[in-house]
VOPAGU-2260 file (C-alpha; in pm, 1 decimal, decimal comma):
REM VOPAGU-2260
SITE   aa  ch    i         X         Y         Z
SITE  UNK   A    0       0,0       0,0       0,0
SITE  UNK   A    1     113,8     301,7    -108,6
SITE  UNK   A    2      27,7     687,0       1,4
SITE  UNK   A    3      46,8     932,5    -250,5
SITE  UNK   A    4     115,4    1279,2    -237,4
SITE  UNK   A    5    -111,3    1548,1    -438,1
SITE  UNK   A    6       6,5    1550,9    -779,1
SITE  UNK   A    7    -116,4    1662,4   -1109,6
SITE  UNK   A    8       6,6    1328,0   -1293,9
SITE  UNK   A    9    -126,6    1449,6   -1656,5
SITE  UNK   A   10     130,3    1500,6   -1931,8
SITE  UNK   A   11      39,7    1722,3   -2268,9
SITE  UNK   A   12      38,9    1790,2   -2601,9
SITE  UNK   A   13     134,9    2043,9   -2720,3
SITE  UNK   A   14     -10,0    2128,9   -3112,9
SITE  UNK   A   15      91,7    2398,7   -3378,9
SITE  UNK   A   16    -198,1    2488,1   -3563,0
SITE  UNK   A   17    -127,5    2557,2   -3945,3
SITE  UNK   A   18       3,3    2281,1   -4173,2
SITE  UNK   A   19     -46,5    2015,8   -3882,7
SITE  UNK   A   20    -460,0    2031,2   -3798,0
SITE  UNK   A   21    -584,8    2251,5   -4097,0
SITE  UNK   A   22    -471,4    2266,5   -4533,8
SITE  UNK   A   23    -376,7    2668,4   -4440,8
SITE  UNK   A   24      -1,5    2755,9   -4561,7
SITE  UNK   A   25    -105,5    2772,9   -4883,3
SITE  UNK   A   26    -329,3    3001,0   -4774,1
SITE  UNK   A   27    -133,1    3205,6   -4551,8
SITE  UNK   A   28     144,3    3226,0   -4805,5
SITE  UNK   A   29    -121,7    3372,5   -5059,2
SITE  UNK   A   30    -214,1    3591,7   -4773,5
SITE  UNK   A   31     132,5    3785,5   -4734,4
SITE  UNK   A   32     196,7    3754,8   -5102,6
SITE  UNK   A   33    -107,9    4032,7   -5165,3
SITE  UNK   A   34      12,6    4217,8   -4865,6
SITE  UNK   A   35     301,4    4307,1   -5008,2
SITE  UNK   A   36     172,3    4328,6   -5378,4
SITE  UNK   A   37     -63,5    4619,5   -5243,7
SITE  UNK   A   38     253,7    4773,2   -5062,8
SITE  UNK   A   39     443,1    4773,1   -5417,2
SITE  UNK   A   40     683,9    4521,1   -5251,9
SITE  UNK   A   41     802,1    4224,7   -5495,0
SITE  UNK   A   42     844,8    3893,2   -5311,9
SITE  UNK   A   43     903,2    3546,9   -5400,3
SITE  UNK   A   44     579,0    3320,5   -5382,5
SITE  UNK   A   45     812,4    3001,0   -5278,0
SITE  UNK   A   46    1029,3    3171,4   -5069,0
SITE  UNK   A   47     710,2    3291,8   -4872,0
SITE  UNK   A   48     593,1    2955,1   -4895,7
SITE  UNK   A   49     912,7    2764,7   -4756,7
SITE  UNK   A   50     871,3    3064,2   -4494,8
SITE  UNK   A   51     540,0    3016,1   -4338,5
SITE  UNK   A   52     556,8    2841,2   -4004,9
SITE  UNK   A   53     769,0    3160,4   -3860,2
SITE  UNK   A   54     600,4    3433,7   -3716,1
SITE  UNK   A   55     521,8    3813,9   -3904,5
SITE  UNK   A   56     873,2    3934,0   -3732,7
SITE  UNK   A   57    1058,0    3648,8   -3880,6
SITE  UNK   A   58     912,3    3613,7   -4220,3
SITE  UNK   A   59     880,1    4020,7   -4290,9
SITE  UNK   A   60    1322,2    4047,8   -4318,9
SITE  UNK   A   61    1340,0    3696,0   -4450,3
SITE  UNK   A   62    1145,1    3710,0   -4781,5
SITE  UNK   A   63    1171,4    4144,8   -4826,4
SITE  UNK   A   64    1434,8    4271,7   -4614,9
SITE  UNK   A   65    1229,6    4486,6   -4394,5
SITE  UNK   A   66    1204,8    4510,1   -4064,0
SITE  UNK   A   67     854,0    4384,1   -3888,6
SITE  UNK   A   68     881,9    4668,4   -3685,3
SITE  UNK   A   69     908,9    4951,7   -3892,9
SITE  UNK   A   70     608,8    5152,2   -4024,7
SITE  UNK   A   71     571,5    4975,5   -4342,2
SITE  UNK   A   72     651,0    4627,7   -4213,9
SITE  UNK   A   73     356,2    4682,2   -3942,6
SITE  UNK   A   74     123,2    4824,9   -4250,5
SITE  UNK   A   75     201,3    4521,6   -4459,4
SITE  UNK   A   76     174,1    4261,0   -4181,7
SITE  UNK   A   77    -183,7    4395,3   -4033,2
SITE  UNK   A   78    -297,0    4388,9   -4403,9
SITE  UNK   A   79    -187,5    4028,9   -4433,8
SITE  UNK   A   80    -371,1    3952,1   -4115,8
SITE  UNK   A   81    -695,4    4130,0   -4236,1
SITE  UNK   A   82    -669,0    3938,6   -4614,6
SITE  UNK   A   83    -624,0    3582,3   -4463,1
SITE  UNK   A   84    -899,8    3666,0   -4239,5
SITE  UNK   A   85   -1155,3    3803,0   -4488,3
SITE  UNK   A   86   -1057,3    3606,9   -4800,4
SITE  UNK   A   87    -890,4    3319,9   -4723,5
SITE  UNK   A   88    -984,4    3129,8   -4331,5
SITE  UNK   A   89   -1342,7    3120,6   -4419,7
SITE  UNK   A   90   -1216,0    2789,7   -4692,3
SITE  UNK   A   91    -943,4    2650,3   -4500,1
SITE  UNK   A   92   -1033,7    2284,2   -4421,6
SITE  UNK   A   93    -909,0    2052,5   -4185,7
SITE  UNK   A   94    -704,7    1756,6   -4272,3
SITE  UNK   A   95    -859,4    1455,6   -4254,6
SITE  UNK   A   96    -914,5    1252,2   -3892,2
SITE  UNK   A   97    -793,9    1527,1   -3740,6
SITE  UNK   A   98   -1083,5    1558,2   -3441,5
SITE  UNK   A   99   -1046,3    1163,4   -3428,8
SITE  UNK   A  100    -690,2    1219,6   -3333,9
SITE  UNK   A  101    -702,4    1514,1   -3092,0
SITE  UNK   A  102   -1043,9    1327,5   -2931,2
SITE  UNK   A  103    -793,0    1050,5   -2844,7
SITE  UNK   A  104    -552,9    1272,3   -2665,4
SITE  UNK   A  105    -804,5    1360,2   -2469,1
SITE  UNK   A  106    -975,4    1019,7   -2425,9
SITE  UNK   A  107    -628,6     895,3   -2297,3
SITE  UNK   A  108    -579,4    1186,2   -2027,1
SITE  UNK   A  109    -361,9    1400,8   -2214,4
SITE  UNK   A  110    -391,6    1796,8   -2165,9
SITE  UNK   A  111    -410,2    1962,2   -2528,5
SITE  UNK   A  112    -272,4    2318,8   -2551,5
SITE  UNK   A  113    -199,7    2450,6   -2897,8
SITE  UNK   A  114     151,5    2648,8   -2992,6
SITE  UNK   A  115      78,1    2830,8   -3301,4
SITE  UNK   A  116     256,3    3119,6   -3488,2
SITE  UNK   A  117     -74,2    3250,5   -3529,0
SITE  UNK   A  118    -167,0    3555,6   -3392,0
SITE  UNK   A  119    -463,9    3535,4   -3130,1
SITE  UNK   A  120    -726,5    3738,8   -3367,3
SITE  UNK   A  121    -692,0    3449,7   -3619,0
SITE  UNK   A  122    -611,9    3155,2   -3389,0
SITE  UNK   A  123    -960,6    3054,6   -3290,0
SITE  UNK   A  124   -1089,3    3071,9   -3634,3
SITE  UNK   A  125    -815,3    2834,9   -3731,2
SITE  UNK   A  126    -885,5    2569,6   -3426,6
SITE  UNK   A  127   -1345,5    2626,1   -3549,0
SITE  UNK   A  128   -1201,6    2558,9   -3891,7
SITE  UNK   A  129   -1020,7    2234,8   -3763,9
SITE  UNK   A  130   -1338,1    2136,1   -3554,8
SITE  UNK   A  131   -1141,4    2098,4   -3251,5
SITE  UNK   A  132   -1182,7    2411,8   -3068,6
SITE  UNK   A  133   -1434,3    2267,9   -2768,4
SITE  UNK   A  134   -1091,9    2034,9   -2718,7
SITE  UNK   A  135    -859,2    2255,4   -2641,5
SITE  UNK   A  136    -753,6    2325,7   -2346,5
SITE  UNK   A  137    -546,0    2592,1   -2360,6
SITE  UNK   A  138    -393,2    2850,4   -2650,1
SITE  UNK   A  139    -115,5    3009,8   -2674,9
SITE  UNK   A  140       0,3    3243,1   -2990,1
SITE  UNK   A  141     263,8    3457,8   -3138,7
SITE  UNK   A  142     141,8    3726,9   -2869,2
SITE  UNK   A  143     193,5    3545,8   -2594,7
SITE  UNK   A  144     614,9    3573,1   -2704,4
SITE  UNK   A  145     840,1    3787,4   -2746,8
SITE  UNK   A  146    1012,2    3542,9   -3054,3
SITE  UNK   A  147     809,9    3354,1   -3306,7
SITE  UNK   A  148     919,8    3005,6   -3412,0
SITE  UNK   A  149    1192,1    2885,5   -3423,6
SITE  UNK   A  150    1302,0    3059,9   -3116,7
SITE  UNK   A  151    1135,2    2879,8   -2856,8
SITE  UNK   A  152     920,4    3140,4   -2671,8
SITE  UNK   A  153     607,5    3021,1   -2793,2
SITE  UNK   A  154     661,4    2629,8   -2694,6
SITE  UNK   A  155     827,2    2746,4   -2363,8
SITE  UNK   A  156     448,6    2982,7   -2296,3
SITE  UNK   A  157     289,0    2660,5   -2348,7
SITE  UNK   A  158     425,1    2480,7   -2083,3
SITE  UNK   A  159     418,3    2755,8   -1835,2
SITE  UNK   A  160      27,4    2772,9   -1921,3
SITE  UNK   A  161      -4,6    2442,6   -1811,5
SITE  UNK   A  162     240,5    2420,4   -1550,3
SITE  UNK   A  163     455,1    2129,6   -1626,1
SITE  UNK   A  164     801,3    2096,6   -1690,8
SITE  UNK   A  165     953,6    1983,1   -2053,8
SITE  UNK   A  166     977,0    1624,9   -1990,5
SITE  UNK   A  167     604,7    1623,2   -1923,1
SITE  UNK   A  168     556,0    1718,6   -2301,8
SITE  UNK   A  169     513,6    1584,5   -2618,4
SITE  UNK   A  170     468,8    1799,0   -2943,9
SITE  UNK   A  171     300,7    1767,9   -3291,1
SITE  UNK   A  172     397,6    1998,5   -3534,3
SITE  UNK   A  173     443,0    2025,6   -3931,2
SITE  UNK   A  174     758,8    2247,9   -4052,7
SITE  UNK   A  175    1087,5    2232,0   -3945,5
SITE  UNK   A  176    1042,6    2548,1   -3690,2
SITE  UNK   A  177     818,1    2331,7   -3485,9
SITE  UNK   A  178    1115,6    2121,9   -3434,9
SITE  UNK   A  179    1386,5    2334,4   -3342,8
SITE  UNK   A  180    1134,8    2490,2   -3135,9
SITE  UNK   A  181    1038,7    2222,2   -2927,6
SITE  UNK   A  182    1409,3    2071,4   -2904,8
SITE  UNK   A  183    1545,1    2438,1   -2783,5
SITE  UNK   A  184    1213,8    2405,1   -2498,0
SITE  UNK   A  185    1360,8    2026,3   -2425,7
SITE  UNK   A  186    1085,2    1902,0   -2566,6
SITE  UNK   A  187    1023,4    1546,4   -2798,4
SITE  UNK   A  188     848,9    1604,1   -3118,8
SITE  UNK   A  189     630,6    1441,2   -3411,8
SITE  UNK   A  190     633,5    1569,7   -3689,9
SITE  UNK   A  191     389,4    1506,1   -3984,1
SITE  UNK   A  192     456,9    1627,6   -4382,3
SITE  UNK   A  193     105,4    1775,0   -4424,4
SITE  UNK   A  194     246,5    2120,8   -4426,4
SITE  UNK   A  195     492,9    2085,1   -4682,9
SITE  UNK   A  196     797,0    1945,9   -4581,6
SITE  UNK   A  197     907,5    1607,8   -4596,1
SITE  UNK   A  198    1041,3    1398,5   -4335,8
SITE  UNK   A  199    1418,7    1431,0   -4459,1
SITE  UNK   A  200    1379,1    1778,8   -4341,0
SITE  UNK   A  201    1228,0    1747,2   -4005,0
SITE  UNK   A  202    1549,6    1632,5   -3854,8
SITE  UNK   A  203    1531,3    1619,5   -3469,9
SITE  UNK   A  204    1176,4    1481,2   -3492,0
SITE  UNK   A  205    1149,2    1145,7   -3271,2
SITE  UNK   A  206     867,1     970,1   -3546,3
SITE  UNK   A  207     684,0    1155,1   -3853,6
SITE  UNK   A  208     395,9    1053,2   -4019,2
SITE  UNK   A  209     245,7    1169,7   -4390,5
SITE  UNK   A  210     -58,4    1334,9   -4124,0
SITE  UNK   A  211    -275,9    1323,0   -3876,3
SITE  UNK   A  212    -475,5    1026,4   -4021,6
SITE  UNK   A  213    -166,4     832,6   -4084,5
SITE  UNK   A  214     -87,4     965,3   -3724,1
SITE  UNK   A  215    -414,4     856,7   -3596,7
SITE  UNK   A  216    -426,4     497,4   -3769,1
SITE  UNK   A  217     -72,3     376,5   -3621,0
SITE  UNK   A  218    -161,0     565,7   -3297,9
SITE  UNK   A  219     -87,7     264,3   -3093,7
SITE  UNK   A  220     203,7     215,0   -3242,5
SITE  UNK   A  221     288,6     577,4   -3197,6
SITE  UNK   A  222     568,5     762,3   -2937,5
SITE  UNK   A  223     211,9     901,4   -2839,5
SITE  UNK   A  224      87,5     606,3   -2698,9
SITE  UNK   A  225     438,2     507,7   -2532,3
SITE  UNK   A  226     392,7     862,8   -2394,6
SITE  UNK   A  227      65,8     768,5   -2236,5
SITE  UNK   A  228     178,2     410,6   -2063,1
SITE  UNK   A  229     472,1     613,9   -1875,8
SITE  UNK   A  230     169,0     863,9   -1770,9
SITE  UNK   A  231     -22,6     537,9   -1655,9
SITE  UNK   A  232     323,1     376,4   -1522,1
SITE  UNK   A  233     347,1     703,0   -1268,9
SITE  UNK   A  234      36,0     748,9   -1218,2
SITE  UNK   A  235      21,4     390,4   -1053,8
SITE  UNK   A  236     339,4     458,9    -857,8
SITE  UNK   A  237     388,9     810,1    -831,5
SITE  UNK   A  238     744,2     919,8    -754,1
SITE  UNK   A  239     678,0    1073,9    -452,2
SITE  UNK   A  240     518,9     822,7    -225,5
SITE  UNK   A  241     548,0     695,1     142,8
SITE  UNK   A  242     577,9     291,0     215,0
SITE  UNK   A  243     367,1     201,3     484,2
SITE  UNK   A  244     591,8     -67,8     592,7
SITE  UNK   A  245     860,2     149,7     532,0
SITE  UNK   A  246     715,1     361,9     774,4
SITE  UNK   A  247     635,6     112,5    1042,4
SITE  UNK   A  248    1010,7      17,8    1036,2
SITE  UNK   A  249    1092,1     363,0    1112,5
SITE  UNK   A  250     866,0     389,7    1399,0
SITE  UNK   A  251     913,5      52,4    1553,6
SITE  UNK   A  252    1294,7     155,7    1537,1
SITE  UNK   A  253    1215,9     519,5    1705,3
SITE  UNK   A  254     993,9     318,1    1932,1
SITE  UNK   A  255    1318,8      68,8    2008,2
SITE  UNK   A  256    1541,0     352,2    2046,9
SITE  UNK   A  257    1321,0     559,3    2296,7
SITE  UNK   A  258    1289,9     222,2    2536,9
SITE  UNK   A  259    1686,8     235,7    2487,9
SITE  UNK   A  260    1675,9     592,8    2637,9
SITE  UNK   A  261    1424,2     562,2    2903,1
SITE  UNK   A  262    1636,5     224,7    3024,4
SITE  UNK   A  263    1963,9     463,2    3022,6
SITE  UNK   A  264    1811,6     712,8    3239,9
SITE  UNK   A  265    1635,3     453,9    3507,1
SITE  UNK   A  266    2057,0     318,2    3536,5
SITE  UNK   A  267    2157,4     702,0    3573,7
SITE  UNK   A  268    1885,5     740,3    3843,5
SITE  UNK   A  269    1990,3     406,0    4036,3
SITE  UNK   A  270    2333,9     493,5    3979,3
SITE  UNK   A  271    2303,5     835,3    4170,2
SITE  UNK   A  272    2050,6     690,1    4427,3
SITE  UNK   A  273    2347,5     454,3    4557,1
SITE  UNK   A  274    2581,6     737,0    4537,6
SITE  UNK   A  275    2347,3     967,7    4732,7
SITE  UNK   A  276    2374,2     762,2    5053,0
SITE  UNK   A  277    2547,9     809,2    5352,0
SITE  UNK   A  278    2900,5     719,6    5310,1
SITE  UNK   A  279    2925,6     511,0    5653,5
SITE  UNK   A  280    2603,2     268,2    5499,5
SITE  UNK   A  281    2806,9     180,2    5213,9
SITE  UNK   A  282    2950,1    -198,2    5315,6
SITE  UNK   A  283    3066,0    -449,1    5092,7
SITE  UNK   A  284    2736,6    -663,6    5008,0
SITE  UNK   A  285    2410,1    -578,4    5062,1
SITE  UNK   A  286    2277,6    -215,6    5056,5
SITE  UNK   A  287    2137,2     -59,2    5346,6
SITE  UNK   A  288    1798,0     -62,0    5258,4
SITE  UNK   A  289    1840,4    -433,8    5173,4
SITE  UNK   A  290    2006,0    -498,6    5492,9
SITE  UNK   A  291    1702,9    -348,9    5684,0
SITE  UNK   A  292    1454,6    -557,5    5464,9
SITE  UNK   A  293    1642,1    -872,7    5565,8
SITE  UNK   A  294    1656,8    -786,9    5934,3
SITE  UNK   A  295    1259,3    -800,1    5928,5
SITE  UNK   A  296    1231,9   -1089,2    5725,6
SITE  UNK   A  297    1441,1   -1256,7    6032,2
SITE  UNK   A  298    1259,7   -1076,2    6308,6
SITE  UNK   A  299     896,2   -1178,3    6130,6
SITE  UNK   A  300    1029,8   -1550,5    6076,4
SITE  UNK   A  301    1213,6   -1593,1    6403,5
């Protein structure tokens, strides 16, 4: 028998968003792409393409050479946000058994919390879009860090939502700044190819899969489901736990060693009773109080 101590014994999974539960970085490619065409700013399609996964303040210097943070860079990126919004979100579509998959995370005691590169404004469109929104736990988005992917800010905001350390963590993500990401947090990854990139360029990823159905049809096969028999493993024994015979031992040991203590200081007290009397009643033999207790045995016997 075993006494546990309080202890939230769930582990998560952490998701990014785009690429990996909905068909959107096509979409949010096209997105910046007419951004910039309305700010008279040429940019590559592909290299926008092969860019999406990073947040605004990443992608902005990468595919035009200006800075997210200057006048025009804000302009263009709060236009891109209002385009994909308007003109593209309301057709994104989720990939296929993608509430099947994130239903079993839950249904095996996993806490969902998404990581995307999103920005909060379009974040829970994306998660109504992938029909997964009611299981969600929590959300965290490009605003809730300082550095977009893949820095990991917005990984390391996910587990401080949910309060557990890296370890405790498993992500599922699509490009390869999920992965450096969650590897810079301490985190494991999955990574699928439904976003684009194939698996010879997710390196660092512990298993990838074509997508979340492929994902979801070798689940038990899956680092996900090893993931949830270690949850189960200390869950049954926690690591902080007391032995009840453990603790017995201990007591009937303090009990021993108390006995020990009180038998010391009954000698002490005998000890100084003997020295305490008179010198000229110390003979060789029998005390003086024993001598007396003889003398009345004889007198009562004579």
């Amino acid at each position: 028998m075993r006494i546990p101590f309080l202890r939230d014994q769930q582990n998560v999974i952490i998701l990014d968003v785009d690429g990996t539960l909905v068909d959107s970085n096509d979409a949010h490619a096209r997105a910046w792409v007419d951004a910039f065409t309305e700010a008279g700013v040429l940019v590559d399609h592909e290299q926008v393409r092969r860019a999406i996964g990073m947040g605004g303040d990443r992608l902005v210097p990468h595919v035009s050479g200006l800075a997210e943070e200057s006048p025009e860079g804000t302009r263009i990126s709060e236009r891109r946000s209002e385009i994909f919004t308007t003109r593209y979100l309301p057709h994104v579509q989720p990939f296929p058994a993608v509430r099947d998959l994130v239903q079993r995370f839950v249904d095996d005691g996993f806490r969902v919390v998404v990581a995307s590169s999103a920005n909060e404004s379009e974040l829970e469109g994306l998660l109504e879009r992938a029909g997964v929104a009611d299981l969600i736990e929590e959300r965290t988005s490009s605003d809730d860090a300082d550095r977009s992917k893949p820095d990991p800010d917005i990984v390391r905001a996910a587990l401080r939502r949910v309060g557990v350390p890296a370890h405790r963590a498993l992500m599922l993500g699509d490009t390869p700044y999920d992965v450096q990401a969650a590897l810079r947090s301490g985190v494991k990854i999955v990574g699928v190819e439904s976003g684009g990139w194939r698996r010879q360029e997710l390196v660092g990823a512990a298993e990838v899969y074509q997508g979340a159905a492929e994902l979801h049809e070798r689940y038990d096969w899956s680092l996900f489901a090893r993931f949830r028999s270690e949850r189960q493993d200390v869950a049954a024994t926690p690591p902080h736990t007391i032995d009840v015979h453990t603790v017995a031992l201990i007591a009937l040991g303090l009990g021993g060693l108390a006995l020990l203590v009180l038998a010391a200081r009954a000698f002490g007290r005998r000890r100084l009773a003997v020295i305490d009397e008179p010198v000229h009643d110390r003979r060789p033999g029998l005390s003086a109080r024993d001598r007396e207790r003889l003398r009345h045995l004889i007198e009562h016997t004579s």
